[in-house]
HTML snippet that shows the backbone in 3Dmol.js (N, CA, C, O; Angstrom):
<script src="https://3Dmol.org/build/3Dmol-min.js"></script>
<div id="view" style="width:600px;height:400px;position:relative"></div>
<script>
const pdb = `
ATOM      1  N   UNK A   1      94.873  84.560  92.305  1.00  0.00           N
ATOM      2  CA  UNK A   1      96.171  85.020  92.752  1.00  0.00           C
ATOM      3  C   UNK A   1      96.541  86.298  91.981  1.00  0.00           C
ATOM      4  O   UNK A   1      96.789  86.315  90.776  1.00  0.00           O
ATOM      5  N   UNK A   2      96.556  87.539  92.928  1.00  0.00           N
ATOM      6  CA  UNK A   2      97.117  88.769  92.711  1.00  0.00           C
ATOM      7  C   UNK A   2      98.933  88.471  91.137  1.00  0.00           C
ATOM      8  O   UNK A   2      99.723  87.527  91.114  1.00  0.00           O
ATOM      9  N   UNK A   3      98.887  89.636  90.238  1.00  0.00           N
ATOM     10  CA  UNK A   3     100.027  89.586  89.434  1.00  0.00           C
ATOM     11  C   UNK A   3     100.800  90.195  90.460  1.00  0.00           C
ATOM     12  O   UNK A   3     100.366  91.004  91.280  1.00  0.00           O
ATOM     13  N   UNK A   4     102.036  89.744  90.374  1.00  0.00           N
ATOM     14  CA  UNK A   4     103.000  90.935  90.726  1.00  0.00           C
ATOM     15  C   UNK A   4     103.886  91.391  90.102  1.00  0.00           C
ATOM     16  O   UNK A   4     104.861  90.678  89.865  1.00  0.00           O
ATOM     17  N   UNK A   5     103.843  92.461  89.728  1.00  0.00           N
ATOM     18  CA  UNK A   5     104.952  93.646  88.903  1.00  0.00           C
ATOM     19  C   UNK A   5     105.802  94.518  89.902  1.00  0.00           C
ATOM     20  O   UNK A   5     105.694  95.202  90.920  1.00  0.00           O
ATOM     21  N   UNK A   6     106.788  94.030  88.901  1.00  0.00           N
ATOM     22  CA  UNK A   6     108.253  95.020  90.006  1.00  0.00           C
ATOM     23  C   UNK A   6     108.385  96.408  89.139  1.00  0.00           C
ATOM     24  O   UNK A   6     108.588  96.298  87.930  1.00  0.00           O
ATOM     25  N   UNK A   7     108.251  97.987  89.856  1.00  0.00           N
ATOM     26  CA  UNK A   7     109.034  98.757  89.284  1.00  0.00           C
ATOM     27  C   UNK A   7     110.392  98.741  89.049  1.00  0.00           C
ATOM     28  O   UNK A   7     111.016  97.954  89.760  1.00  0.00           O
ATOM     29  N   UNK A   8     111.071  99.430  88.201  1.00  0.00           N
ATOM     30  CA  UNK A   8     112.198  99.714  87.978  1.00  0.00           C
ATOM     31  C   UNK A   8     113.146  99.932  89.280  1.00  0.00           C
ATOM     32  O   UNK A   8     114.095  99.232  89.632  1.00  0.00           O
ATOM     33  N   UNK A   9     112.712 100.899  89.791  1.00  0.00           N
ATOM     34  CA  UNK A   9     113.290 101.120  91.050  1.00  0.00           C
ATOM     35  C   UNK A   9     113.646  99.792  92.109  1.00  0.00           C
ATOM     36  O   UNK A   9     114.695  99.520  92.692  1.00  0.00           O
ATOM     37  N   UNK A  10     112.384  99.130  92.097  1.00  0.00           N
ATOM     38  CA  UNK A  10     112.706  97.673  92.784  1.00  0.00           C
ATOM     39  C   UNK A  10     113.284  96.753  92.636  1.00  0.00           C
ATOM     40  O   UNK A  10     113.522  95.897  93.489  1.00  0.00           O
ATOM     41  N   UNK A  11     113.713  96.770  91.183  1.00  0.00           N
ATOM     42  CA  UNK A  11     114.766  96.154  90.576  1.00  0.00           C
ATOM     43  C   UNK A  11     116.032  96.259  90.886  1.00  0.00           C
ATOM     44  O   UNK A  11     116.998  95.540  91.142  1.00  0.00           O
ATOM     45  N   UNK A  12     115.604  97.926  90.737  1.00  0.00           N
ATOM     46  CA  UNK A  12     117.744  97.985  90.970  1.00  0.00           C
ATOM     47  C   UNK A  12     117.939  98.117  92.576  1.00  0.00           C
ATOM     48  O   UNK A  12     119.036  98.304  93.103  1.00  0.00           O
ATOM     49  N   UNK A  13     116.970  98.019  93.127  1.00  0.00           N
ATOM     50  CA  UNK A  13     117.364  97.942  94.591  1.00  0.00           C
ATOM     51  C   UNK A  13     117.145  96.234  95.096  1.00  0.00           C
ATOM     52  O   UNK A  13     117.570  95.890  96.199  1.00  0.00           O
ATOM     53  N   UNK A  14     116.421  95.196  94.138  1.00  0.00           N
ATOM     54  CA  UNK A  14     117.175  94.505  94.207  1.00  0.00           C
ATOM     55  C   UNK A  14     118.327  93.383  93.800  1.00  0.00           C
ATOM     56  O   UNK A  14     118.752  92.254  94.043  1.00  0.00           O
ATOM     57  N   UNK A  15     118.474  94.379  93.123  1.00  0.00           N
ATOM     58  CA  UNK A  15     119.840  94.201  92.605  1.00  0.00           C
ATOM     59  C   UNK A  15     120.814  94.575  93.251  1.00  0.00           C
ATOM     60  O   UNK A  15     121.696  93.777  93.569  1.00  0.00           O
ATOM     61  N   UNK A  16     120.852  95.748  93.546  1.00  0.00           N
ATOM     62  CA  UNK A  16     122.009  96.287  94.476  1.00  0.00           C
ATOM     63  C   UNK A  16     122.089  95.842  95.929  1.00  0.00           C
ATOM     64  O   UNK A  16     122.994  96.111  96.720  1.00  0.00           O
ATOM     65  N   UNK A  17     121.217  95.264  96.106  1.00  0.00           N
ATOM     66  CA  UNK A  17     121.872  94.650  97.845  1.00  0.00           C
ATOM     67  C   UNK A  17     121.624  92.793  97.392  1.00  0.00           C
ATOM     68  O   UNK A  17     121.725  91.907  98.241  1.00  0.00           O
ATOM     69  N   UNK A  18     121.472  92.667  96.701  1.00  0.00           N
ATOM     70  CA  UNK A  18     122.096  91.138  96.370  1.00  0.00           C
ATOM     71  C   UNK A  18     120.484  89.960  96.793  1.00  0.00           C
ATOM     72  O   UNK A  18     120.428  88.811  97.230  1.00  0.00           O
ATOM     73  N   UNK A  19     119.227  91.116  96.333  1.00  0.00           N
ATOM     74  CA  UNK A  19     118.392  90.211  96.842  1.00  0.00           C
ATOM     75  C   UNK A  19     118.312  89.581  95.881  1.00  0.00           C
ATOM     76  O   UNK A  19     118.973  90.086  94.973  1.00  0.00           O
ATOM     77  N   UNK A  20     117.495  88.122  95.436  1.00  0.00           N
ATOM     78  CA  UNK A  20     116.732  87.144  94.299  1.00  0.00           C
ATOM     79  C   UNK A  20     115.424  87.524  93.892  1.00  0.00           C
ATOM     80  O   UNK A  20     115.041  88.250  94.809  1.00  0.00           O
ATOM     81  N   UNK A  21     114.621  87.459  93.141  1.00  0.00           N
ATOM     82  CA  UNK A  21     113.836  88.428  92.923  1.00  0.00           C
ATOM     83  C   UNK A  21     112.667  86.943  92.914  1.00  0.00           C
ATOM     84  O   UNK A  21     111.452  87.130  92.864  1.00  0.00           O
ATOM     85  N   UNK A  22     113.142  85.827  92.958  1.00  0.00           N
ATOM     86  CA  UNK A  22     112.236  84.706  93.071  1.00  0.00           C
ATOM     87  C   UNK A  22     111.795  84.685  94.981  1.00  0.00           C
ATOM     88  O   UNK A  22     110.784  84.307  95.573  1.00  0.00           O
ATOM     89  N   UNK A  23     113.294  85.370  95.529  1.00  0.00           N
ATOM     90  CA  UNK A  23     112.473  85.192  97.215  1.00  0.00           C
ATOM     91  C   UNK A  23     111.867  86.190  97.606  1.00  0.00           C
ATOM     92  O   UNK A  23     111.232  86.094  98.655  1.00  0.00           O
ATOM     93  N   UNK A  24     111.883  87.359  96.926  1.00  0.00           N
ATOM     94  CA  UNK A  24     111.003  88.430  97.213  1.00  0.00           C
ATOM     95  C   UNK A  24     109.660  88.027  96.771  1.00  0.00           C
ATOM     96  O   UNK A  24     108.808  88.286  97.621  1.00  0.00           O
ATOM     97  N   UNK A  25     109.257  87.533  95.818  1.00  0.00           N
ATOM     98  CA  UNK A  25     107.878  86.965  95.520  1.00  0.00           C
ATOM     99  C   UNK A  25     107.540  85.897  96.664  1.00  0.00           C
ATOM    100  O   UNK A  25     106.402  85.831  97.129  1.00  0.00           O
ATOM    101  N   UNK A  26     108.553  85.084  97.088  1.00  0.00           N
ATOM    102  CA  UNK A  26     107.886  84.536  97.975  1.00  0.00           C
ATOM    103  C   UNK A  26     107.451  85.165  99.208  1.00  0.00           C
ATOM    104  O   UNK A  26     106.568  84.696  99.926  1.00  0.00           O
ATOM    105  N   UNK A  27     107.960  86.018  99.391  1.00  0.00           N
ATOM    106  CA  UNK A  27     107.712  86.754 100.553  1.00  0.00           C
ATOM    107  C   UNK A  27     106.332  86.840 100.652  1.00  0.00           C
ATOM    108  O   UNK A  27     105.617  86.378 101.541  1.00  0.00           O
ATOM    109  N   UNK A  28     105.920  87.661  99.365  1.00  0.00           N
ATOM    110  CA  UNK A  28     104.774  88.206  98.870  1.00  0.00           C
ATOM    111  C   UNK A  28     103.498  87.402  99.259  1.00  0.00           C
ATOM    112  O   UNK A  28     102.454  87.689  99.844  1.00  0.00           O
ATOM    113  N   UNK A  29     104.100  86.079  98.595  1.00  0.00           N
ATOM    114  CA  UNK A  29     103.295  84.849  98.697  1.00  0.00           C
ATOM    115  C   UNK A  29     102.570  83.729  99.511  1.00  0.00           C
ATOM    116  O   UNK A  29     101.702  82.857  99.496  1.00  0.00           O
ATOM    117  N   UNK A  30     104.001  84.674 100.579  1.00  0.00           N
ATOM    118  CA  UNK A  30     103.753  83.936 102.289  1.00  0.00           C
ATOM    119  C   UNK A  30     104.800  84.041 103.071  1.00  0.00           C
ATOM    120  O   UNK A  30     105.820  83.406 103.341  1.00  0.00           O
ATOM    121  N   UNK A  31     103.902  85.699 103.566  1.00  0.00           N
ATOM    122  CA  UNK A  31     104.567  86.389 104.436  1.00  0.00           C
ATOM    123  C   UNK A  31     104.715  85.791 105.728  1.00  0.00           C
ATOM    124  O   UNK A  31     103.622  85.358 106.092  1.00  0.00           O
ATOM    125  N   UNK A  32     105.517  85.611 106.475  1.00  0.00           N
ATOM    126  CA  UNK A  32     105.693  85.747 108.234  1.00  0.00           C
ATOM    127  C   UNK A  32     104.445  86.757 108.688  1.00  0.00           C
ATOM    128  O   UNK A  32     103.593  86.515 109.543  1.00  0.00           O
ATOM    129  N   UNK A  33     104.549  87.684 108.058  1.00  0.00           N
ATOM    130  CA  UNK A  33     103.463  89.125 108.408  1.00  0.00           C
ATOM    131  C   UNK A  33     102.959  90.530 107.578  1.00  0.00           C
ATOM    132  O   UNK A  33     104.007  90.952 107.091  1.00  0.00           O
ATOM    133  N   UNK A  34     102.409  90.993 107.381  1.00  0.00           N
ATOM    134  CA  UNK A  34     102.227  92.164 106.805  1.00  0.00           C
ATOM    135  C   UNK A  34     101.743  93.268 107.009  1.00  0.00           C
ATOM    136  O   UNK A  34     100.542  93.464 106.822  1.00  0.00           O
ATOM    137  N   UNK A  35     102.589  94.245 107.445  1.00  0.00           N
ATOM    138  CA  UNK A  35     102.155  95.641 107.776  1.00  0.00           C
ATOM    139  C   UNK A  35     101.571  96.605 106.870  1.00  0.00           C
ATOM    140  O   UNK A  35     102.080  96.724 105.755  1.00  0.00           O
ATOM    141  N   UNK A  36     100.627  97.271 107.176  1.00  0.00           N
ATOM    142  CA  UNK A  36      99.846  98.075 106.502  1.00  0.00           C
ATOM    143  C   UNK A  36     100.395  99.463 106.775  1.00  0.00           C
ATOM    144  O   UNK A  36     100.183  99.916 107.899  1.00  0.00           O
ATOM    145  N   UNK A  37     101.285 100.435 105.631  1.00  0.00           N
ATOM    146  CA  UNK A  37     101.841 101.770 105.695  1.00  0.00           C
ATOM    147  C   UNK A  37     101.063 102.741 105.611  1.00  0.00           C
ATOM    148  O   UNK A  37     101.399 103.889 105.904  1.00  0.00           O
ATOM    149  N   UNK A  38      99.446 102.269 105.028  1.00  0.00           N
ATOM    150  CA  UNK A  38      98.477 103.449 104.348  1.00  0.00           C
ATOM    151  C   UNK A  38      97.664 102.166 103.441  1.00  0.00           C
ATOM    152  O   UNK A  38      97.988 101.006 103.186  1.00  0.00           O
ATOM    153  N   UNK A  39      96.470 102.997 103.110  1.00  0.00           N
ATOM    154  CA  UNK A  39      95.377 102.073 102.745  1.00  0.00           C
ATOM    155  C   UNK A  39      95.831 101.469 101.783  1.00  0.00           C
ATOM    156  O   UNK A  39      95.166 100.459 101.551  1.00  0.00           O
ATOM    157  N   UNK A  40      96.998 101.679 100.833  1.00  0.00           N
ATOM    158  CA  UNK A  40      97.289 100.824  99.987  1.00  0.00           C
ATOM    159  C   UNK A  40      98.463 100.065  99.959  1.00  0.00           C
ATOM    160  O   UNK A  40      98.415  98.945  99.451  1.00  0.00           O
ATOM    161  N   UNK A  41      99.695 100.570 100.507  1.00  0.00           N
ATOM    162  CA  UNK A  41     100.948 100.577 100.797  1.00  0.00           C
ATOM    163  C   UNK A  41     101.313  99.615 102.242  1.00  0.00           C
ATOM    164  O   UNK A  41     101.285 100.038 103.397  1.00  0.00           O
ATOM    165  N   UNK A  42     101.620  98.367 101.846  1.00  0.00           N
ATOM    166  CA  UNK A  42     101.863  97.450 102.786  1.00  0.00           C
ATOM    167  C   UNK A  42     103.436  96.817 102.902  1.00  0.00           C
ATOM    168  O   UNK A  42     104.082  97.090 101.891  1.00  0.00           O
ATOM    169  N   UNK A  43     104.079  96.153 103.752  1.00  0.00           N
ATOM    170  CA  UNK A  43     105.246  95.894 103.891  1.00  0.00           C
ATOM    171  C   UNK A  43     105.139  94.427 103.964  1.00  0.00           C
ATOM    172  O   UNK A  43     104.331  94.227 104.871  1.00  0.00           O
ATOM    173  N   UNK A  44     105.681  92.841 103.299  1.00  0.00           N
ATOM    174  CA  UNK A  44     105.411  92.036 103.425  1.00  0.00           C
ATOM    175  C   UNK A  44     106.891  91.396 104.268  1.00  0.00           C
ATOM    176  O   UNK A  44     107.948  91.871 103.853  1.00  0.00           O
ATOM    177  N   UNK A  45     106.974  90.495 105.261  1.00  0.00           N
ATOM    178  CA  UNK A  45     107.784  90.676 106.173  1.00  0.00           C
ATOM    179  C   UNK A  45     108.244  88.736 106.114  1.00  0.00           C
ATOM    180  O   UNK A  45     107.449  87.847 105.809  1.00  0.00           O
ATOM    181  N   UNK A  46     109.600  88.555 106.471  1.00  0.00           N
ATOM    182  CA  UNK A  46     109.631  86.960 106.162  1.00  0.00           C
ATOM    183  C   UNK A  46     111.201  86.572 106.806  1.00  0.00           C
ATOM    184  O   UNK A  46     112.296  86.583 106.242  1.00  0.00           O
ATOM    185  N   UNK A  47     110.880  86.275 108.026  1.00  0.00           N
ATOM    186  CA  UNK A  47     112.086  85.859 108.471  1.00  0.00           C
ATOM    187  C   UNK A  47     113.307  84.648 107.696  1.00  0.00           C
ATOM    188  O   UNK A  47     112.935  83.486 107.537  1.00  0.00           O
ATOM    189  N   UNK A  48     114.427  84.986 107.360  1.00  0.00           N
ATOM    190  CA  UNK A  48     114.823  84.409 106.795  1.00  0.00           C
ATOM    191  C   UNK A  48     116.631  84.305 107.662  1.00  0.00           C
ATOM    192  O   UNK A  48     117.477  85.182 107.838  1.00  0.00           O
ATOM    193  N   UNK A  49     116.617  83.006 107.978  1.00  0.00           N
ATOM    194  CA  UNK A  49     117.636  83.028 109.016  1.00  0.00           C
ATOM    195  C   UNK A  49     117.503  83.714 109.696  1.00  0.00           C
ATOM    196  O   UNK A  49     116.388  83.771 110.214  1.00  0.00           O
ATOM    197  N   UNK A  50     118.659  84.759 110.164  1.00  0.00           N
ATOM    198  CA  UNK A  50     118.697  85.538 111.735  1.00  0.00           C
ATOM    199  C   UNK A  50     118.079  86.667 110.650  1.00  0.00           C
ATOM    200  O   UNK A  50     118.658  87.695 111.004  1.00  0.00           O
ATOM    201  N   UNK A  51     117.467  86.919 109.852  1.00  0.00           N
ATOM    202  CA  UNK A  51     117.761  88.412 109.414  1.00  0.00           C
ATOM    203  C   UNK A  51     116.439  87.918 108.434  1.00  0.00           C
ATOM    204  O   UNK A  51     116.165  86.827 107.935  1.00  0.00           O
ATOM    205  N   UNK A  52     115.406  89.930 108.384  1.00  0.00           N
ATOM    206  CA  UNK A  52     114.171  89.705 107.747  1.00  0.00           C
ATOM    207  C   UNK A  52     113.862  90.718 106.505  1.00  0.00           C
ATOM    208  O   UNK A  52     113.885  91.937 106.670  1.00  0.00           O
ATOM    209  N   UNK A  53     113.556  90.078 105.179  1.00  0.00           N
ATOM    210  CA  UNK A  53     113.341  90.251 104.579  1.00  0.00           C
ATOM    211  C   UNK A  53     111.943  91.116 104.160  1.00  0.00           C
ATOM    212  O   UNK A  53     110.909  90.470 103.988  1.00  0.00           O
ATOM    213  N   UNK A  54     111.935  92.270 104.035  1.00  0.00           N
ATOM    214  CA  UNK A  54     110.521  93.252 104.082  1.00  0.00           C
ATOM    215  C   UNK A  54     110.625  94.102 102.306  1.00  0.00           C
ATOM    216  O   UNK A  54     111.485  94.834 101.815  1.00  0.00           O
ATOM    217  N   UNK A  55     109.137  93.484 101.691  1.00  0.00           N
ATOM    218  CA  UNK A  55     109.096  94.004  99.892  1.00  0.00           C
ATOM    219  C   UNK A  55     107.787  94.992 100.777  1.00  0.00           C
ATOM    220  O   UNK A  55     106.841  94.783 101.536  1.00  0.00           O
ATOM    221  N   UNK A  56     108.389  96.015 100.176  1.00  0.00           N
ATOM    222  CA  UNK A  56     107.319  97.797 100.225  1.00  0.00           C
ATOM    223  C   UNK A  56     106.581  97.079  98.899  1.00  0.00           C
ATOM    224  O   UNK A  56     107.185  96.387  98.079  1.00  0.00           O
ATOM    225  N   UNK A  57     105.136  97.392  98.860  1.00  0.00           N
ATOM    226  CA  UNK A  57     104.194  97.169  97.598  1.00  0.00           C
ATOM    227  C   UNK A  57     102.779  97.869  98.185  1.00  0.00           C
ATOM    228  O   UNK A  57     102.379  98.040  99.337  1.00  0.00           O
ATOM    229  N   UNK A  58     102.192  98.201  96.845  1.00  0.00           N
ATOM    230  CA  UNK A  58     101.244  99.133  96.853  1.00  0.00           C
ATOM    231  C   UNK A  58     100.149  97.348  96.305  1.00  0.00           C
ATOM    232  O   UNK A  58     100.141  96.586  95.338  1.00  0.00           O
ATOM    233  N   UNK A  59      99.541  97.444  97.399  1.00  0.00           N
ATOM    234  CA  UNK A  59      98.245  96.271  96.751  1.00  0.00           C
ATOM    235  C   UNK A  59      96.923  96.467  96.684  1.00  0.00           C
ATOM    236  O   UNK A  59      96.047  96.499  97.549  1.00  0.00           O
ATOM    237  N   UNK A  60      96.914  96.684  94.665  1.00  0.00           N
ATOM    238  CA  UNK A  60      96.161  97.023  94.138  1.00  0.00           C
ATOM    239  C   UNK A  60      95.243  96.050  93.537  1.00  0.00           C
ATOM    240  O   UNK A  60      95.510  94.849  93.557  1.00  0.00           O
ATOM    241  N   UNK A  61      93.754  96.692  92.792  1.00  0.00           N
ATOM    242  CA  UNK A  61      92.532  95.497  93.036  1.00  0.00           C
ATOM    243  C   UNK A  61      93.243  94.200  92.573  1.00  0.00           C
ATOM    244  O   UNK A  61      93.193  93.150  93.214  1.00  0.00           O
ATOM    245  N   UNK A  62      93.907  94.360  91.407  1.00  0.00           N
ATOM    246  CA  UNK A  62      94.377  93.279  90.453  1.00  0.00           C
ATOM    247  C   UNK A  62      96.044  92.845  90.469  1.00  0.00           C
ATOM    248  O   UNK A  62      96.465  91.846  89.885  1.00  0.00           O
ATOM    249  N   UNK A  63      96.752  93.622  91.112  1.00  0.00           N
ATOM    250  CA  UNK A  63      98.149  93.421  91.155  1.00  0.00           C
ATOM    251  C   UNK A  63      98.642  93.877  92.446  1.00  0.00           C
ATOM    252  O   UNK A  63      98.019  94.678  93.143  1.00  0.00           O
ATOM    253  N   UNK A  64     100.079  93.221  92.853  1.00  0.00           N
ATOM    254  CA  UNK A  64     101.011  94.036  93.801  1.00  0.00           C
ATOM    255  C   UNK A  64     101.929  94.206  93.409  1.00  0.00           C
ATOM    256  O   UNK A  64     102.504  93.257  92.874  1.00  0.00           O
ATOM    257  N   UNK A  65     102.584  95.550  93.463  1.00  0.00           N
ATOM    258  CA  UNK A  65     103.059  96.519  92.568  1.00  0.00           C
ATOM    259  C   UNK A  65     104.190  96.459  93.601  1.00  0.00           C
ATOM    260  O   UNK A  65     103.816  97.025  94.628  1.00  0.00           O
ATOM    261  N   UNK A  66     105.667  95.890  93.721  1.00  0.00           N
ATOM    262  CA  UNK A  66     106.553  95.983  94.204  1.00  0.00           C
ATOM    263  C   UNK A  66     107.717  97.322  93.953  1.00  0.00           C
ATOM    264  O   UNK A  66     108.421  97.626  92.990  1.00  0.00           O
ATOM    265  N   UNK A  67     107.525  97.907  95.283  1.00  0.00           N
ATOM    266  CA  UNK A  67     108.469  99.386  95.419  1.00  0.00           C
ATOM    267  C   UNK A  67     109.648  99.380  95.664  1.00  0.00           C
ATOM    268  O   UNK A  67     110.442 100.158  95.135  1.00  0.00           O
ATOM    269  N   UNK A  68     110.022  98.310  96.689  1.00  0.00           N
ATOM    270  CA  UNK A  68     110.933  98.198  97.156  1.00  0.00           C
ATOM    271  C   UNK A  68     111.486  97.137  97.888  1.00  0.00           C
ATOM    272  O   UNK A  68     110.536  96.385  98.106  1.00  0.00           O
ATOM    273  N   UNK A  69     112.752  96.544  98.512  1.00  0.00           N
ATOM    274  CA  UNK A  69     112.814  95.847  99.353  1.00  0.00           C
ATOM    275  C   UNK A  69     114.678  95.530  99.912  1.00  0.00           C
ATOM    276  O   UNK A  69     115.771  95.711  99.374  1.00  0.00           O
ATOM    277  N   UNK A  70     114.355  95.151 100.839  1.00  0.00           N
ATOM    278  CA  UNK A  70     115.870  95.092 101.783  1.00  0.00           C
ATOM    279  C   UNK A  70     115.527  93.821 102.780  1.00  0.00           C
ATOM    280  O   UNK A  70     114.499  93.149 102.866  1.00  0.00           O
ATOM    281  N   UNK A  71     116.778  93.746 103.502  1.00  0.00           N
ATOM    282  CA  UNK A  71     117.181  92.552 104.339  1.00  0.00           C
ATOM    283  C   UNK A  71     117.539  93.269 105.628  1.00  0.00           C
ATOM    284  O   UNK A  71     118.728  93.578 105.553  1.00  0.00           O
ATOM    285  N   UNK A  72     117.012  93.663 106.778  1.00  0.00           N
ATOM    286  CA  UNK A  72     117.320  93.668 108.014  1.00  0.00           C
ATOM    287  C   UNK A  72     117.845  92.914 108.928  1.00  0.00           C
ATOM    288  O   UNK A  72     117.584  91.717 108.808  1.00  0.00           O
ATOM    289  N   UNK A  73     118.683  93.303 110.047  1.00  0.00           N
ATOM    290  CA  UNK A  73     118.757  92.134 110.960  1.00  0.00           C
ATOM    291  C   UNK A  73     118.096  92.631 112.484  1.00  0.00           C
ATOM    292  O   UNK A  73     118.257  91.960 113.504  1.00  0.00           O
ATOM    293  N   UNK A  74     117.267  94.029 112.443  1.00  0.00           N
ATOM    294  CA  UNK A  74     116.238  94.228 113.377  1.00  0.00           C
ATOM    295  C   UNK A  74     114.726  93.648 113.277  1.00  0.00           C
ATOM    296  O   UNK A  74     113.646  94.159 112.981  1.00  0.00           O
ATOM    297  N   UNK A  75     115.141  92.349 113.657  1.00  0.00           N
ATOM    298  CA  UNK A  75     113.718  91.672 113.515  1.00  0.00           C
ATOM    299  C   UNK A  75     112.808  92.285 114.555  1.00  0.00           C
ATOM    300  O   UNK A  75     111.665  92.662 114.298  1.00  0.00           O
ATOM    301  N   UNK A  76     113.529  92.385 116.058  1.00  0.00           N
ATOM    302  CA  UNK A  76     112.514  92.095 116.900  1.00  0.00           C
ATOM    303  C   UNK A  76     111.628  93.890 116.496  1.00  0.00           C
ATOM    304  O   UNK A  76     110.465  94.089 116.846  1.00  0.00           O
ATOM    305  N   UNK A  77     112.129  94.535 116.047  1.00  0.00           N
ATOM    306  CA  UNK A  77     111.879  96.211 115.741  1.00  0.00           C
ATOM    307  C   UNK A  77     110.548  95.838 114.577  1.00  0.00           C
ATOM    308  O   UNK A  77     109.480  96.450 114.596  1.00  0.00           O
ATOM    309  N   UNK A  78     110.764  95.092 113.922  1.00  0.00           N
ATOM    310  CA  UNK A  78     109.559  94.884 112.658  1.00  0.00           C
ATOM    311  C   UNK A  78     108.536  93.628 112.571  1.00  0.00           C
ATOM    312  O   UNK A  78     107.392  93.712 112.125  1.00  0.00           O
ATOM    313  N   UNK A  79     109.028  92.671 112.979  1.00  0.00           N
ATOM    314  CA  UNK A  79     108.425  91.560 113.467  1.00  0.00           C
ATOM    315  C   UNK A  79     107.730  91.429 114.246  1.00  0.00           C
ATOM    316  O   UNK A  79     108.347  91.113 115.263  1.00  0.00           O
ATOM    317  N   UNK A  80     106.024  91.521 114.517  1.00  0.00           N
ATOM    318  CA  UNK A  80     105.269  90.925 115.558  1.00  0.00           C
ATOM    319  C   UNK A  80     104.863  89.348 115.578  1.00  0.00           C
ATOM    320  O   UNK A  80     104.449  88.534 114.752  1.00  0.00           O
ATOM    321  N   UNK A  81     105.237  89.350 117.102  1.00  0.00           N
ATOM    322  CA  UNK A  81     105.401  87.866 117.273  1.00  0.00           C
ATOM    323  C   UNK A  81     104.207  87.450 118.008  1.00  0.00           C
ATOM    324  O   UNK A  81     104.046  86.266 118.306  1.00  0.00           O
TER     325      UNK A  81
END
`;
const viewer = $3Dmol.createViewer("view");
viewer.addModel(pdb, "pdb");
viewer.setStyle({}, {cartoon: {color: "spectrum"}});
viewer.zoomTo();
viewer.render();
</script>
């Protein structure tokens, strides 16, 4: 099992929109889905109630390196079903 390390930046973003930083790992852990941004840079995706939870991370040989993350309520826009 991959480490995962949060930058700074991912911190205070989630902090500032009121995410838990225990459900963003789960995300991680077991995604709904995961989009690929670039060969390293993936989006991990996790419906959560009406509204979906997507952590930006760079996944590297030994870690996923969390960039970012937010709460949408355009599922059907990010979500393949």
């Amino acid at each position: 099992m991959k480490q995962i390390v949060f930058i700074q930046h991912a911190l205070d973003r989630l902090k500032e929109r009121g995410i838990n930083k225990e459900l963003a790992i789960q995300v991680l852990r077991d995604p709904d889905d995961v989009e690929l941004e670039s060969e390293r840079r993936k989006i991990a995706q996790k419906l959560i109630k009406d509204r979906l939870l997507r952590v930006v991370y760079d996944d590297e040989e030994d870690s996923m390196v969390v960039i970012s993350a937010y709460i949408t309520s355009k599922v059907s826009k990010y979500l393949r079903r």
